[in-house]
C-alpha positions in Angstrom: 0.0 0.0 0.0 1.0 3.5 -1.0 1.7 6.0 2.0 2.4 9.2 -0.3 0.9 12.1 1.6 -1.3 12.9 -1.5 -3.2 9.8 -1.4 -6.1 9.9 0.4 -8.2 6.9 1.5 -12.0 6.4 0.2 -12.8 3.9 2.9 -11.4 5.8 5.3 -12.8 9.0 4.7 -15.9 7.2 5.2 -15.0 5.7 8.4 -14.0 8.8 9.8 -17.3 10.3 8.9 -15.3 13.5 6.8 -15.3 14.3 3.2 -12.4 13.6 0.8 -8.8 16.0 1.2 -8.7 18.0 -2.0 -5.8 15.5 -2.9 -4.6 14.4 -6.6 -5.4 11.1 -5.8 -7.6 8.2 -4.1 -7.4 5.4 -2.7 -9.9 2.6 -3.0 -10.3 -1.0 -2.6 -10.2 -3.1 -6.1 -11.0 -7.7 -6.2 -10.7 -9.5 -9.7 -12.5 -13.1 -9.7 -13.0 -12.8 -6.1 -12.8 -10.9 -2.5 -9.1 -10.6 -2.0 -9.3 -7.0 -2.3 -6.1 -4.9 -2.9 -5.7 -1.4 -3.1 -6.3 0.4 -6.3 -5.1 4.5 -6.3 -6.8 6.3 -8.7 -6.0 10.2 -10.1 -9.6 11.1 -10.7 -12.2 11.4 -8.3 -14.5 10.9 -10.9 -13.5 8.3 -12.9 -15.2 6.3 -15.5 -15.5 2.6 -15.1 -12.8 1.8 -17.7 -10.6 4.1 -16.1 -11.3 1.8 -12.9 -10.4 -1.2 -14.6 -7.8 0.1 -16.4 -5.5 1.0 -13.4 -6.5 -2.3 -11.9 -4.9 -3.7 -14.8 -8.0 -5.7 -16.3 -8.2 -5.5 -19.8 -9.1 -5.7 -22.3 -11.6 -3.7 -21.0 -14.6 -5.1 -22.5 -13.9 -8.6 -21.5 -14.8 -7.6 -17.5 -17.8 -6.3 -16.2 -16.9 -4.0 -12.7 -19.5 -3.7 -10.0 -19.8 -0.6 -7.6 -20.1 -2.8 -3.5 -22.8 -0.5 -1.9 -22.8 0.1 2.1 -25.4 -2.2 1.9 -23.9 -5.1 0.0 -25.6 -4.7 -3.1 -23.3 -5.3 -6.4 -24.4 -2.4 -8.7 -23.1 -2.5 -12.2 -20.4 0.2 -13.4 -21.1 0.5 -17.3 -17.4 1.4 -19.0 -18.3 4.7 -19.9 -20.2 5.6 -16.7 -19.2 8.2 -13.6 -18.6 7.0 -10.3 -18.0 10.2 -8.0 -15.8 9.0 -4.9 -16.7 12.2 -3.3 -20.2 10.9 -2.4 -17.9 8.7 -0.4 -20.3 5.9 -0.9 -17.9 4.3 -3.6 -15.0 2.8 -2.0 -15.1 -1.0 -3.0 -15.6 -2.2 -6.6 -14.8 -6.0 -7.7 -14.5 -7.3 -11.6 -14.6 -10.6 -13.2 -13.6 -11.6 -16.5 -16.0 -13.4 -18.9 -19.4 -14.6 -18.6 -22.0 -16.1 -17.3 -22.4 -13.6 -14.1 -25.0 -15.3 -12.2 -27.0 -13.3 -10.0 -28.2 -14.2 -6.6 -29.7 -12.5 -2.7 -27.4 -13.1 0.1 -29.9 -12.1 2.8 -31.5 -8.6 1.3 -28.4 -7.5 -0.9 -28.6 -8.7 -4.3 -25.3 -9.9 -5.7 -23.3 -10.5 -8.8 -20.8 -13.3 -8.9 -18.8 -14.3 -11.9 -17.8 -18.1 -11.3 -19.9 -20.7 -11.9 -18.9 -21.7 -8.2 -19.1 -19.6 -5.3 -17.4 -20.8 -1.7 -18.4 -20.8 1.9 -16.0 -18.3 2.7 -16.5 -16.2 0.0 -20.5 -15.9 1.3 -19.6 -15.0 4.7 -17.2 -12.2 3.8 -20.0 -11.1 1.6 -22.2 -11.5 4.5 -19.9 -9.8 7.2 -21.1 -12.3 9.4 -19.1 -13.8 12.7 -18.6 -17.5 13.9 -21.3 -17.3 15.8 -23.4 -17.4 12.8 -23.5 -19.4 9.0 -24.8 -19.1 5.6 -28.0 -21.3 4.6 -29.5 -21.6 1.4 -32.7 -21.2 0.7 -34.8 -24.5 0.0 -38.4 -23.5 -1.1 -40.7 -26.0 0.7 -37.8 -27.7 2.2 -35.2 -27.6 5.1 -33.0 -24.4 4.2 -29.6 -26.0 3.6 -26.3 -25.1 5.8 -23.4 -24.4 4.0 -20.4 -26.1 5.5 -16.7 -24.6 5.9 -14.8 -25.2 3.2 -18.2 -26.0 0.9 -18.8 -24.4 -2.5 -22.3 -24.2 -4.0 -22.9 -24.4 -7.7 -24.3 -21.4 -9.2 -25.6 -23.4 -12.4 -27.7 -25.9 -10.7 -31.4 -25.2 -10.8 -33.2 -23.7 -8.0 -29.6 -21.5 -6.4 -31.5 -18.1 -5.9 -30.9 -17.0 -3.0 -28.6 -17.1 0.6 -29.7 -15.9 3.8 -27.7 -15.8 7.7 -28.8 -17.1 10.6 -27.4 -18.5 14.1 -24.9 -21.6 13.1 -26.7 -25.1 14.1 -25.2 -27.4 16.3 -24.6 -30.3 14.9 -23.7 -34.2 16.7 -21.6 -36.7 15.0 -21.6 -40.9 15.8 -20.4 -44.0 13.8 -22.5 -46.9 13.6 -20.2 -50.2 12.0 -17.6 -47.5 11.5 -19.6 -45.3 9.3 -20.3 -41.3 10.6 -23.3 -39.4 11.0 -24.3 -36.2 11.4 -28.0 -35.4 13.2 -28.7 -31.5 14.8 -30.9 -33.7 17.4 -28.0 -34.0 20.7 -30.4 -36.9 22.2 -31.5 -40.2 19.7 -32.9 -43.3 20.7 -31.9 -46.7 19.5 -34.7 -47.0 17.2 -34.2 -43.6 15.8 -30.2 -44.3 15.4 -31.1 -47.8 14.0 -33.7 -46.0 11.2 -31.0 -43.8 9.5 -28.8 -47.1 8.8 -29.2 -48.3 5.1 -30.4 -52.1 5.3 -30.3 -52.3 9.2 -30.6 -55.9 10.0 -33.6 -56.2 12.1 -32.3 -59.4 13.5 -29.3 -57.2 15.1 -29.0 -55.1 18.4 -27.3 -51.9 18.5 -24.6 -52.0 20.4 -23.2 -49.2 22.2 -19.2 -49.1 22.3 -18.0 -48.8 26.3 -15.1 -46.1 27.2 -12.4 -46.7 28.9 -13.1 -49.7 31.2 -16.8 -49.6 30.4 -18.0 -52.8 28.1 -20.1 -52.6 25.7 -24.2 -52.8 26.3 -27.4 -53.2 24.1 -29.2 -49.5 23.1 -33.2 -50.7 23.6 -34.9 -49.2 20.8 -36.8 -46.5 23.1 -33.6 -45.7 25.3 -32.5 -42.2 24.6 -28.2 -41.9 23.9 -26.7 -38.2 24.3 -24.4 -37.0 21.7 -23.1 -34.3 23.4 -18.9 -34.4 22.9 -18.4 -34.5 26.5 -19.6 -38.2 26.2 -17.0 -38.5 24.1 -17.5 -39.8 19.9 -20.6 -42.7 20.4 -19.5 -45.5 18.4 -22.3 -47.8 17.5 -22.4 -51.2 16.1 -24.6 -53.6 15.0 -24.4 -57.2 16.2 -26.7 -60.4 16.2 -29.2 -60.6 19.0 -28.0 -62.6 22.2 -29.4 -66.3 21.5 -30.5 -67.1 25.4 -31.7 -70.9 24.1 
């Protein structure tokens, strides 16, 4: 980042609630393809879009399309030959991608632009500006709204990806049953209830409770009730023919 003394800083003209120095040039903040933004100094405090993507580096020009990030997350296009004023100091983050398709999308009431046919979980939260304490869901019309997962990416080009929203992160339990994991947002489950999300379960089998430490294993009755909180530990499950008492 620059430091000349003639450079001042869009973003932070805006953060300290002041108007722009009467400087020769400005300082705003510029992503291609993505959100690692960098900064971008421009002379003109009213440039035009090319001039934008021009001192970004992204040409040719009419192979990106630039979008103006509003205060309120919205991506608003920036046509080549159009006027963004940075004095309004409401313009201090643009992003650009190269090519097409842009697929359009909500991310809770801001309306975005993103120019991958992929977009990733981190990518939606810094969109989002949202903390740990919370996650991205998307939207499942008549259905259970979908969590998206660290390290997840959601394909734009599937049918029915319209739109993300934030909410408090769910909790979520993991077990193994014959070595195989599952995942439930329900900390207490009964043996039958364990037993009925097991492909094929054996119904001539008991579920079988692994013991920990020097605790031996014992038989899960279908209405006993197992909790799945981590301080138990992992529950590890297996399923093993019925005691034959002659």
């Amino acid at each position: 980042m620059q430091n000349d003394n003639d450079i001042d800083d869009v973003k932070e003209a805006v953060r300290q609630d002041r108007p722009l120095r009467p400087h020769n040039r400005y300082r705003v903040q510029f992503a291609l393809n993505g959100v690692g933004y960098e900064p971008l100094i421009l002379d003109d405090p009213v440039p035009l879009g090319r001039q934008i993507l021009k001192a970004a580096g992204a040409t040719p020009i009419d192979n990106h399309s630039l979008f103006l990030i509003t205060d309120e997350g919205d991506f608003e296009d920036v046509r080549p030959d159009e006027k963004i004023d940075l004095r309004d100091r409401q313009a201090h983050s643009f992003i650009a991608f190269s090519g097409d398709p842009l697929y359009r999308v909500k991310l809770g009431d801001a309306a975005i632009v993103w120019g991958l046919p992929n977009i990733s979980e981190e990518v939606l939260r810094t969109l989002a500006g949202i903390d740990e304490a919370e996650a991205v869901f998307l939207e499942v019309q008549g259905g259970t709204d979908h969590q998206i997962e660290k390290g997840e990416n959601v394909d734009l080009t599937q049918p029915g990806v319209e739109a993300f929203i934030t909410a408090p992160r769910r909790k979520s339990f993991h077990y193994f049953v014959d070595d195989v994991r599952y995942e439930t947002e329900e900390r207490m489950l009964t043996g039958a209830q364990i037993k009925a999300k097991v492909n094929n379960w054996d119904p001539s089998h008991d579920l079988s409770l692994e013991g920990q430490g020097d605790q031996p294993d014992r038989t899960i009755d279908d209405d006993e009730s197992v909790d799945l909180s981590p301080k138990h530990g992992i529950r590890r499950f297996s399923s093993v023919p019925k005691a034959d008492f002659g």
